[in-house]
Biopython code that builds the backbone (N, CA, C, O; Angstrom):
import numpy as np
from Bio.PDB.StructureBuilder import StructureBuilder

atoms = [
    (1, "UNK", "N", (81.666, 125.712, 125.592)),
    (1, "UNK", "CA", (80.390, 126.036, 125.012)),
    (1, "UNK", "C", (79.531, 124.771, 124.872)),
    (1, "UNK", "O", (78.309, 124.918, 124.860)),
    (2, "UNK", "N", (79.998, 123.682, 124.776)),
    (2, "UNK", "CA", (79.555, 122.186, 124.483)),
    (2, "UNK", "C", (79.211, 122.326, 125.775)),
    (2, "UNK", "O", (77.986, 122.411, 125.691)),
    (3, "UNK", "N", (79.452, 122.398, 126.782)),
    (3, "UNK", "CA", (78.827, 121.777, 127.948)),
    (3, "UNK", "C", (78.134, 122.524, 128.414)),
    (3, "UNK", "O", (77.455, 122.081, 129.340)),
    (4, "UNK", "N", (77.951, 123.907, 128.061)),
    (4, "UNK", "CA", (77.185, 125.035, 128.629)),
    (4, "UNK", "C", (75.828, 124.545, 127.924)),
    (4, "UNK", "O", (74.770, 124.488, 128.552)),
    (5, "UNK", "N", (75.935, 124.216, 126.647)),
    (5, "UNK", "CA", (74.369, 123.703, 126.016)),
    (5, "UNK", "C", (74.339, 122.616, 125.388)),
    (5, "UNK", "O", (73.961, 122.410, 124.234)),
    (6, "UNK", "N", (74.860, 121.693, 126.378)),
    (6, "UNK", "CA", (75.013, 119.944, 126.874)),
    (6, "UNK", "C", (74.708, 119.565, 124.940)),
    (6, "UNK", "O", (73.754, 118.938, 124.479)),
    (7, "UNK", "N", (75.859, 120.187, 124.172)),
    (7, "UNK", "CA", (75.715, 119.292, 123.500)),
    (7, "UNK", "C", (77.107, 118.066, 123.225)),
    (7, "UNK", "O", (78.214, 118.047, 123.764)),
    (8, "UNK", "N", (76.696, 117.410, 122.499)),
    (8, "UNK", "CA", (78.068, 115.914, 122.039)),
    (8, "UNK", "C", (78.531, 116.324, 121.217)),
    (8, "UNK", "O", (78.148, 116.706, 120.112)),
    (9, "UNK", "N", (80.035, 116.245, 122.043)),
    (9, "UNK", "CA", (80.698, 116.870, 120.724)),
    (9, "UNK", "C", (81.664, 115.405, 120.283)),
    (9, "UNK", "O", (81.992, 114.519, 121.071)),
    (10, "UNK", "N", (81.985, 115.466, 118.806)),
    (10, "UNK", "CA", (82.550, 114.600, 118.554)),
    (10, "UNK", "C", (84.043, 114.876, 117.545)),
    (10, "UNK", "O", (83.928, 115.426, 116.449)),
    (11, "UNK", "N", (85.112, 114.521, 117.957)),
    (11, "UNK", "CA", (86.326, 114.441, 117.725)),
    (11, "UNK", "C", (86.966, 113.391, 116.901)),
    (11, "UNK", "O", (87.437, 112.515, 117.626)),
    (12, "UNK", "N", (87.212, 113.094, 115.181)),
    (12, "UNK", "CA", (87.590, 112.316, 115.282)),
    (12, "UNK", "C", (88.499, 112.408, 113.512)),
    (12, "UNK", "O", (88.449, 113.112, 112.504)),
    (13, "UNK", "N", (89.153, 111.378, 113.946)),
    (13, "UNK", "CA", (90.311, 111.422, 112.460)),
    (13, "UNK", "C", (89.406, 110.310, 111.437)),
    (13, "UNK", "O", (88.832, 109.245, 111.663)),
    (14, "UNK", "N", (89.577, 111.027, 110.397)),
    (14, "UNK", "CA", (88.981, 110.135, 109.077)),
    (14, "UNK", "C", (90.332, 109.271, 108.892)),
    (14, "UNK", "O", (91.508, 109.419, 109.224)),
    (15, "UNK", "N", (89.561, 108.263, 108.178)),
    (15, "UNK", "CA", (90.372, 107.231, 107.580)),
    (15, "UNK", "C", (91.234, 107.582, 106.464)),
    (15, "UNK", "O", (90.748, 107.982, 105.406)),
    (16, "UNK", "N", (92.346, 107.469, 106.619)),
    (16, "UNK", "CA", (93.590, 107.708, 105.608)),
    (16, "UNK", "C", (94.451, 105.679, 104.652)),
    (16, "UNK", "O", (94.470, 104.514, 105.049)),
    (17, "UNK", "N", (94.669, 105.984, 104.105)),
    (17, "UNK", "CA", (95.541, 105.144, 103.587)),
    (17, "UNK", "C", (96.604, 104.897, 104.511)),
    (17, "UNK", "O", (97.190, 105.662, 105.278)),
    (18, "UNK", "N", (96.746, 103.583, 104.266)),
    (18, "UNK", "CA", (97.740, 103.124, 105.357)),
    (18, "UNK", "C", (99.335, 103.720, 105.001)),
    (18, "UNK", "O", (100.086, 104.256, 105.815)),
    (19, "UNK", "N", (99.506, 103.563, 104.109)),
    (19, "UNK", "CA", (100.728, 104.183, 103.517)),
    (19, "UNK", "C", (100.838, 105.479, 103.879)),
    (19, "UNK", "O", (101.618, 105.800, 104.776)),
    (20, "UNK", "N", (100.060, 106.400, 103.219)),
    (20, "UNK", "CA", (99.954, 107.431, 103.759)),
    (20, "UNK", "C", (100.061, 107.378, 105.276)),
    (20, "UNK", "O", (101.232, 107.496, 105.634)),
    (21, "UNK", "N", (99.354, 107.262, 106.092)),
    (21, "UNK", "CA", (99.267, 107.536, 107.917)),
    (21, "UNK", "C", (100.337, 107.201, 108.128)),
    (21, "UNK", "O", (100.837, 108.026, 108.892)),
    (22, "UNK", "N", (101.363, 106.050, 107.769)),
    (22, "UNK", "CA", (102.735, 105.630, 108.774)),
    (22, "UNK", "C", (103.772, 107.112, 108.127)),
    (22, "UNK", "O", (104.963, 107.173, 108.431)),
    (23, "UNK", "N", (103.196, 108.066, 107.352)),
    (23, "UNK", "CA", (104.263, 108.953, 107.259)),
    (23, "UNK", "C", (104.173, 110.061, 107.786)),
    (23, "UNK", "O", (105.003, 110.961, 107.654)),
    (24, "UNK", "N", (102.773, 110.134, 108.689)),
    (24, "UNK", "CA", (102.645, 111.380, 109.877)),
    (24, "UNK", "C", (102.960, 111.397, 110.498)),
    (24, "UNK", "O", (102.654, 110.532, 111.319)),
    (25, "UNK", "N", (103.934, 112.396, 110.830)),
    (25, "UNK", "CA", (104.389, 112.838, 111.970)),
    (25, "UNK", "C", (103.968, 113.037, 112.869)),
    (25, "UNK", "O", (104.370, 112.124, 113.590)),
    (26, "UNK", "N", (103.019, 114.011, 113.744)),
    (26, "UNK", "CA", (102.571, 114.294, 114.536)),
    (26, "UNK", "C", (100.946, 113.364, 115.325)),
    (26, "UNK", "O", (100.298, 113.605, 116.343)),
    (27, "UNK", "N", (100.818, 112.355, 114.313)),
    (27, "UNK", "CA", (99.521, 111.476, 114.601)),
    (27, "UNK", "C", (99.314, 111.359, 116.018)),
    (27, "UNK", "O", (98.352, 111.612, 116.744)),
    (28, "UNK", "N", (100.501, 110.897, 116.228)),
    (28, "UNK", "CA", (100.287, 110.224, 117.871)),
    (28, "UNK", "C", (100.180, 111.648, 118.540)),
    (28, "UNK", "O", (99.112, 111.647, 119.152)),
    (29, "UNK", "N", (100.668, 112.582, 118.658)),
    (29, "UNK", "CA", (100.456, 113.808, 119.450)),
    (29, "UNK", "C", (99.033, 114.228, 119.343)),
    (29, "UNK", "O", (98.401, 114.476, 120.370)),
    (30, "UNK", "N", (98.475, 114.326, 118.136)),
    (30, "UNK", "CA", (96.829, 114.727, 118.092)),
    (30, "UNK", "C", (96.443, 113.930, 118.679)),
    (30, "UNK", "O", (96.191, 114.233, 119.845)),
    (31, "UNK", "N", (96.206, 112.674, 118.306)),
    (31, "UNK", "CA", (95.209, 111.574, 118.962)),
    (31, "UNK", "C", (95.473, 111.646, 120.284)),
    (31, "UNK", "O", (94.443, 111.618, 120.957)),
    (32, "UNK", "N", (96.655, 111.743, 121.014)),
    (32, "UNK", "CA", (96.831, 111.825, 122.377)),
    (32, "UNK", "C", (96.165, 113.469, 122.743)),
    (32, "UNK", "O", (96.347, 113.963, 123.856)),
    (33, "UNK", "N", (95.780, 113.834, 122.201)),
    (33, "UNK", "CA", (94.612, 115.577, 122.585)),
    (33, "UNK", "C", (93.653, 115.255, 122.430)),
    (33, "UNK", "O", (92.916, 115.701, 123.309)),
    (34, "UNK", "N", (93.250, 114.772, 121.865)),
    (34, "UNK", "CA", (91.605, 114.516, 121.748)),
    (34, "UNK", "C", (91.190, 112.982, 121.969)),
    (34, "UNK", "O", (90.137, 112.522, 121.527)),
    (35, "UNK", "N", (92.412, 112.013, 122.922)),
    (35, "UNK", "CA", (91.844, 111.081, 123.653)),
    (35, "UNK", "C", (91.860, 111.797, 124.979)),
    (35, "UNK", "O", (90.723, 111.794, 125.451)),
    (36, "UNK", "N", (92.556, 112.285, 125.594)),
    (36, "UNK", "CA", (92.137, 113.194, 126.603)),
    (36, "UNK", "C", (91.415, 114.214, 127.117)),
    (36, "UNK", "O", (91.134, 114.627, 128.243)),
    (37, "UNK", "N", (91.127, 114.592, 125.696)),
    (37, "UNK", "CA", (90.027, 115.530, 126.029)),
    (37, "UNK", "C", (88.449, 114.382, 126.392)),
    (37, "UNK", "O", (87.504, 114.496, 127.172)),
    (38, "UNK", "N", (88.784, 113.495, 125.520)),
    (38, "UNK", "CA", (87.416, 112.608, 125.624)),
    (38, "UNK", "C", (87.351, 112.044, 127.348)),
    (38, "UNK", "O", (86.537, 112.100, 128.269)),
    (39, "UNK", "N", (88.503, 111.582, 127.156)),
    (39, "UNK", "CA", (88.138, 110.799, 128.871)),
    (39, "UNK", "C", (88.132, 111.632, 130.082)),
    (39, "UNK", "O", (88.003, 111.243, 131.243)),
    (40, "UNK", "N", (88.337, 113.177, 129.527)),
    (40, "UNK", "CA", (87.917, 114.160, 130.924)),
    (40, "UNK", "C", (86.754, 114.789, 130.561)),
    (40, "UNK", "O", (86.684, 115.904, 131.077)),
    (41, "UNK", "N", (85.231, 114.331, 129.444)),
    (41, "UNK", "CA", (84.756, 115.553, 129.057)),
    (41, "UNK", "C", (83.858, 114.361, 128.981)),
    (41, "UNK", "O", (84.183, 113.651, 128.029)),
    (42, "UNK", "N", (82.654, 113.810, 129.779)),
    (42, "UNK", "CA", (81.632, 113.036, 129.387)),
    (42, "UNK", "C", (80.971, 112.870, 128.139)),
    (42, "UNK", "O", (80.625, 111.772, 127.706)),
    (43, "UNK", "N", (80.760, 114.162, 127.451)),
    (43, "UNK", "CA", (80.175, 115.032, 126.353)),
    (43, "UNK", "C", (80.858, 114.935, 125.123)),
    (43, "UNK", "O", (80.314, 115.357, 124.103)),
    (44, "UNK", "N", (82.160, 114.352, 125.088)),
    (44, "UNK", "CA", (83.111, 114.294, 124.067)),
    (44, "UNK", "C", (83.158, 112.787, 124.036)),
    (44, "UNK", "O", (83.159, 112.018, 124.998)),
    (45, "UNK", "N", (83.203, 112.465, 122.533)),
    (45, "UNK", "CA", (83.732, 111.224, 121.959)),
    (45, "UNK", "C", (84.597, 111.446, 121.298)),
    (45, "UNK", "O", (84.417, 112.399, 120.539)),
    (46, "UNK", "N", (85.796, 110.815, 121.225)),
    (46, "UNK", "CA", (86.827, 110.448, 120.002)),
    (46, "UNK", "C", (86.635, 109.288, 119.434)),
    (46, "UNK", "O", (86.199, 108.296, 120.019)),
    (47, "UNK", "N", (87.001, 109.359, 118.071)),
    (47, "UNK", "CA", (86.604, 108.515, 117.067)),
    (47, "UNK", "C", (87.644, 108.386, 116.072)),
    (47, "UNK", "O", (87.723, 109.139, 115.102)),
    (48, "UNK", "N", (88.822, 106.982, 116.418)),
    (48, "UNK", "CA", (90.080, 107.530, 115.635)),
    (48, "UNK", "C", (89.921, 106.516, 114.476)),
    (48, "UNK", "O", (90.119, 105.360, 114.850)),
    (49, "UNK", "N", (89.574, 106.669, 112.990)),
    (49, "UNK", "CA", (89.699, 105.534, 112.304)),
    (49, "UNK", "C", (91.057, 105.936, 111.348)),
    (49, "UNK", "O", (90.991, 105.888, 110.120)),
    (50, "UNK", "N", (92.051, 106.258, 111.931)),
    (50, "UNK", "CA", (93.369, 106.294, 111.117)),
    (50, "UNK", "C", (93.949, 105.039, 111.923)),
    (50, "UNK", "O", (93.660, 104.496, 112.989)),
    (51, "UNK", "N", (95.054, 104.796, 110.756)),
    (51, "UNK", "CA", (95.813, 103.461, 110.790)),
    (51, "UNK", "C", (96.543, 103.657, 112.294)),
    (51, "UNK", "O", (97.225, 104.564, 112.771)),
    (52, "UNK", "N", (96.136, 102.551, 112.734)),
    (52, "UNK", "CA", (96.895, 102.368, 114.098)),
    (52, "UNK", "C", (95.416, 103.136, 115.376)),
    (52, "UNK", "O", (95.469, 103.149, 116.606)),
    (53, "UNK", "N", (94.475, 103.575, 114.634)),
    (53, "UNK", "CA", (93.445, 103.806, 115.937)),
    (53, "UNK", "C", (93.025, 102.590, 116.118)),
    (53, "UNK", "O", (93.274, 101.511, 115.580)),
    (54, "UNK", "N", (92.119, 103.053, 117.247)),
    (54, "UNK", "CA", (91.080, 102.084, 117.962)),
    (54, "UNK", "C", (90.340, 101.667, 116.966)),
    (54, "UNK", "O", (90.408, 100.448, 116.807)),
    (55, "UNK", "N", (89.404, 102.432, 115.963)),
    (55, "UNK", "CA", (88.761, 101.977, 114.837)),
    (55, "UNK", "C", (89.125, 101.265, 113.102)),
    (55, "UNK", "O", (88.604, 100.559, 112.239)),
    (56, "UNK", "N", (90.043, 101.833, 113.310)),
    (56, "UNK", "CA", (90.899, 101.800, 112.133)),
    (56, "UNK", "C", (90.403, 100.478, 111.594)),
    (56, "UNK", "O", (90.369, 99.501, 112.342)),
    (57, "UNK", "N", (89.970, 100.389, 110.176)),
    (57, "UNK", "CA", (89.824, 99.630, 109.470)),
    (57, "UNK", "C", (90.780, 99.737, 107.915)),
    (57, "UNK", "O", (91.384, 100.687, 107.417)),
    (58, "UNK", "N", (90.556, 98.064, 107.376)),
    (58, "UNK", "CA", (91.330, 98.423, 106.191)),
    (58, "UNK", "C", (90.095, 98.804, 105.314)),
    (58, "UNK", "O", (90.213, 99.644, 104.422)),
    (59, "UNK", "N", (88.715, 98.079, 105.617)),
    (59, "UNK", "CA", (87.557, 98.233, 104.698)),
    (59, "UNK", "C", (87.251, 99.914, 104.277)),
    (59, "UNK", "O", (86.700, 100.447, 103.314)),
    (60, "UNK", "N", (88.071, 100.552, 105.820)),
    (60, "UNK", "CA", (87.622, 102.079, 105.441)),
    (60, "UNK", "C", (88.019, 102.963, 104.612)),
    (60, "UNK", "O", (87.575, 104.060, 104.275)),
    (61, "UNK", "N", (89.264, 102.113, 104.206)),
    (61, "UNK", "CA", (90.046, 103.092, 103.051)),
    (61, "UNK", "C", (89.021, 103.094, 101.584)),
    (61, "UNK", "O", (89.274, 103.645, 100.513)),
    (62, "UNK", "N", (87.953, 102.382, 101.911)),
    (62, "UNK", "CA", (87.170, 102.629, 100.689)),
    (62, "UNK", "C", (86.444, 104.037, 100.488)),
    (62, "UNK", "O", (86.063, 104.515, 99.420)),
    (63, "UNK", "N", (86.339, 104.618, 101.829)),
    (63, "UNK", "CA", (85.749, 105.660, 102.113)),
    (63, "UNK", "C", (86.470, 106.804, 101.368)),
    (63, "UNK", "O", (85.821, 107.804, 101.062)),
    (64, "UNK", "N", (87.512, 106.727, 101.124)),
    (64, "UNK", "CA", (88.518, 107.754, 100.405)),
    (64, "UNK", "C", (88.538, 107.874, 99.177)),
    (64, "UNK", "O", (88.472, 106.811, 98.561)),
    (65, "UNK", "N", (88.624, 109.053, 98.423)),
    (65, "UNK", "CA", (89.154, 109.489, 97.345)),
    (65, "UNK", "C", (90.169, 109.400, 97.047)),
    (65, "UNK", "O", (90.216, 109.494, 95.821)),
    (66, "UNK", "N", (91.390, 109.219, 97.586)),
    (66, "UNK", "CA", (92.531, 109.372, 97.543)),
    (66, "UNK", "C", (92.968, 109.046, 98.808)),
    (66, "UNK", "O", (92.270, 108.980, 99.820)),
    (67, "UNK", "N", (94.445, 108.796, 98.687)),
    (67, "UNK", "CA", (95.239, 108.186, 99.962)),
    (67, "UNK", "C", (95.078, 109.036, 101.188)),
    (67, "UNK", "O", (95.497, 108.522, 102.225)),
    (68, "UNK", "N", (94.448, 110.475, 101.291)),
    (68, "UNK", "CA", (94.469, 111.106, 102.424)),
    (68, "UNK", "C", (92.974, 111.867, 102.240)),
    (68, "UNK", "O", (92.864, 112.501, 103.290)),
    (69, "UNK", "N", (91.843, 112.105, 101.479)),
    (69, "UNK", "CA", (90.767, 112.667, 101.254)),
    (69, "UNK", "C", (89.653, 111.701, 101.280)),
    (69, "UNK", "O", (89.386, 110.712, 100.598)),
    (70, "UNK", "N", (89.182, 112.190, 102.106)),
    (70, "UNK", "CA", (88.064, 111.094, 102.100)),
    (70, "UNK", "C", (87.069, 111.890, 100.944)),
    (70, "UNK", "O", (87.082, 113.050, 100.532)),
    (71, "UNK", "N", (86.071, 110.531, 100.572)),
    (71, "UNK", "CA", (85.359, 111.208, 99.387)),
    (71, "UNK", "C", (84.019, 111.861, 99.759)),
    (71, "UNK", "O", (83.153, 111.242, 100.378)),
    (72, "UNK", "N", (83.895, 113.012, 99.397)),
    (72, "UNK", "CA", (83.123, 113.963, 99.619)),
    (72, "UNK", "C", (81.327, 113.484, 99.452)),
    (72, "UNK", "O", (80.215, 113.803, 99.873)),
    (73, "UNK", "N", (81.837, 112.750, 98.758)),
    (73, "UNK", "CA", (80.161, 111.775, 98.442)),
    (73, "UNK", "C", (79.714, 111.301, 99.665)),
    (73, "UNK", "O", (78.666, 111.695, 100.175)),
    (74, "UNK", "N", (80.693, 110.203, 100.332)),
    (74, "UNK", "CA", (80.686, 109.492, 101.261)),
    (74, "UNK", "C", (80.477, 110.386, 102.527)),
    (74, "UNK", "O", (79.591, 110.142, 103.346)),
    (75, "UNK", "N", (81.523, 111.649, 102.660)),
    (75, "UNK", "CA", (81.109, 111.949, 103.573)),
    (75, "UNK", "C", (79.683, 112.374, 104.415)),
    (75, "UNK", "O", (78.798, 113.021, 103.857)),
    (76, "UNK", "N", (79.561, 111.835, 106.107)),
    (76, "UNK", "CA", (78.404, 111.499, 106.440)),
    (76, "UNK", "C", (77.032, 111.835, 105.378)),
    (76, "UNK", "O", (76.137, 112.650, 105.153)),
    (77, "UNK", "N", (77.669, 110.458, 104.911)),
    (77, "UNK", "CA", (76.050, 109.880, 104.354)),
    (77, "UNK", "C", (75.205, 108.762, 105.121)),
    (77, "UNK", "O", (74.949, 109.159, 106.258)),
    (78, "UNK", "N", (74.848, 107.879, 104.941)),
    (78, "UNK", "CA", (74.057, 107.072, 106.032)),
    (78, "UNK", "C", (75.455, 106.005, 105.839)),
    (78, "UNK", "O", (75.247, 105.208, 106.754)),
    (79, "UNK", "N", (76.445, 105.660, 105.321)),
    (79, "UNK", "CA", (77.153, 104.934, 106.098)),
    (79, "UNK", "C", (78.110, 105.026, 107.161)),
    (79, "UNK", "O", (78.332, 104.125, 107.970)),
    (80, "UNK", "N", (78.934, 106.678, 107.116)),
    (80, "UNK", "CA", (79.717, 107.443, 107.867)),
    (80, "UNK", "C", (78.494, 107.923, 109.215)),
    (80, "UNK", "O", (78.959, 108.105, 110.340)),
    (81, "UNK", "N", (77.336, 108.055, 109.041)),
    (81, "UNK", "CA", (77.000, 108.581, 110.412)),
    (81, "UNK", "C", (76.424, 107.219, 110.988)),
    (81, "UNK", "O", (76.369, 107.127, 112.214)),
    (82, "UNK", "N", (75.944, 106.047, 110.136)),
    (82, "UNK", "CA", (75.598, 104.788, 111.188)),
    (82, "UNK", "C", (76.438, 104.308, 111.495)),
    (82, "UNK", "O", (76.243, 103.263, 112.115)),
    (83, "UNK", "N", (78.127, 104.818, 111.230)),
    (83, "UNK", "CA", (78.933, 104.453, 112.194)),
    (83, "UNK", "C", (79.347, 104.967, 113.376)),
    (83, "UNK", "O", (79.865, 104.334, 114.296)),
    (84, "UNK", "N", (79.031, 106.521, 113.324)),
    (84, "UNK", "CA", (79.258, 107.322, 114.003)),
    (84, "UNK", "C", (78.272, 107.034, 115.362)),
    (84, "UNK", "O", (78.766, 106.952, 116.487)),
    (85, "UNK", "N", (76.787, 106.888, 115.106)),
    (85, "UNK", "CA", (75.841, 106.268, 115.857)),
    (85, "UNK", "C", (75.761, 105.001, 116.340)),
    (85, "UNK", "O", (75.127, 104.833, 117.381)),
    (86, "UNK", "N", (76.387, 103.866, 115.680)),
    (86, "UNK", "CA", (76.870, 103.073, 116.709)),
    (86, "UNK", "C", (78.015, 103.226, 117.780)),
    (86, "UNK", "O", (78.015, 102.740, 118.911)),
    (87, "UNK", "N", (79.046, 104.044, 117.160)),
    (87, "UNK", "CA", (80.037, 104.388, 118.000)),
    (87, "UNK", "C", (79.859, 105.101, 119.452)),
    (87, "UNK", "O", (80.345, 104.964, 120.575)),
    (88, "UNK", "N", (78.981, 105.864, 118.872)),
    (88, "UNK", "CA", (78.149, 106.744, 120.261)),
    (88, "UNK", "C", (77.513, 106.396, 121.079)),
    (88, "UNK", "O", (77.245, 107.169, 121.999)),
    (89, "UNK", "N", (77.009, 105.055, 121.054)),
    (89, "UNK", "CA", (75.577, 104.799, 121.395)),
    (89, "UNK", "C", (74.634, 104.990, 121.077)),
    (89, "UNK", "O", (73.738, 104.830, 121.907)),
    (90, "UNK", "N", (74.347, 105.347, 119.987)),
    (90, "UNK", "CA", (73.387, 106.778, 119.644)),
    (90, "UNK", "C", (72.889, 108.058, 120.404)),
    (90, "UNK", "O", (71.882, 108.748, 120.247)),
    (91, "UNK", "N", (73.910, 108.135, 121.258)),
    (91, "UNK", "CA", (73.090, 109.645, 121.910)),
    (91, "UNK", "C", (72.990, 110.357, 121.086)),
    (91, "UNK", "O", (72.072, 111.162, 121.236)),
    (92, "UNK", "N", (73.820, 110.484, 119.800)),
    (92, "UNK", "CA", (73.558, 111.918, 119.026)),
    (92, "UNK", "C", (71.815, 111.620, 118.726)),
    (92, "UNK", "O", (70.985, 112.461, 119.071)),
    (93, "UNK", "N", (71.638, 111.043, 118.423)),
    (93, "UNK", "CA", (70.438, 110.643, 117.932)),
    (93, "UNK", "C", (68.944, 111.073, 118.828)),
    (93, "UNK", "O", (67.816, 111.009, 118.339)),
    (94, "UNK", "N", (69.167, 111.376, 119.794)),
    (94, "UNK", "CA", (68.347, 111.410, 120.876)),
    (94, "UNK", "C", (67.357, 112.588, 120.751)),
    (94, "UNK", "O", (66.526, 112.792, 121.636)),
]
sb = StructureBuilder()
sb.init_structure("model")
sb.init_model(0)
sb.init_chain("A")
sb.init_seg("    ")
for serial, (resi, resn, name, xyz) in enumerate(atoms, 1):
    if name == "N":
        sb.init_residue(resn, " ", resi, " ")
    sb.init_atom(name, np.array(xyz, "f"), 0.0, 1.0, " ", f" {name:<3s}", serial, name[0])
structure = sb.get_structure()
């Protein structure tokens, strides 16, 4: 449906506590689905800021409420989407 009405779609894991993330199980199996979906789908970005992604920061665990919730305040407010928009390039923006 994304590509039928060319829009960007974006895929991506919020930032978790580091503690928390080394006790998921299945991390590496998701991220390996939706890095593949990205590199066969022009239209798709992944955006992994859990411990051990490409993005992963420690600064981001500020973003959280708790060791696995990110805080609802935060979520995309102008600091979660001007990251998201640099990440993109800004096409969303377009």
């Amino acid at each position: 449906m994304c590509k039928q009405e060319q829009i960007a779609l974006i895929l991506f894991s919020a930032p978790e506590d580091e503690e928390y993330s080394k006790k998921q199980n299945d991390s590496e199996e998701i991220s390996s689905i939706f890095l593949e979906t990205a590199q066969n789908n022009s239209n798709v970005f992944f955006l992994d800021y859990t411990y051990g992604g490409n993005l992963w920061n420690k600064d981001y665990e500020n973003w959280l409420l708790n060791s696995h919730h990110i805080n609802e305040k935060e979520l995309f407010t102008e600091l979660f989407s001007e990251n998201f928009k640099e990440r993109t390039g800004n096409i969303l923006y377009k």
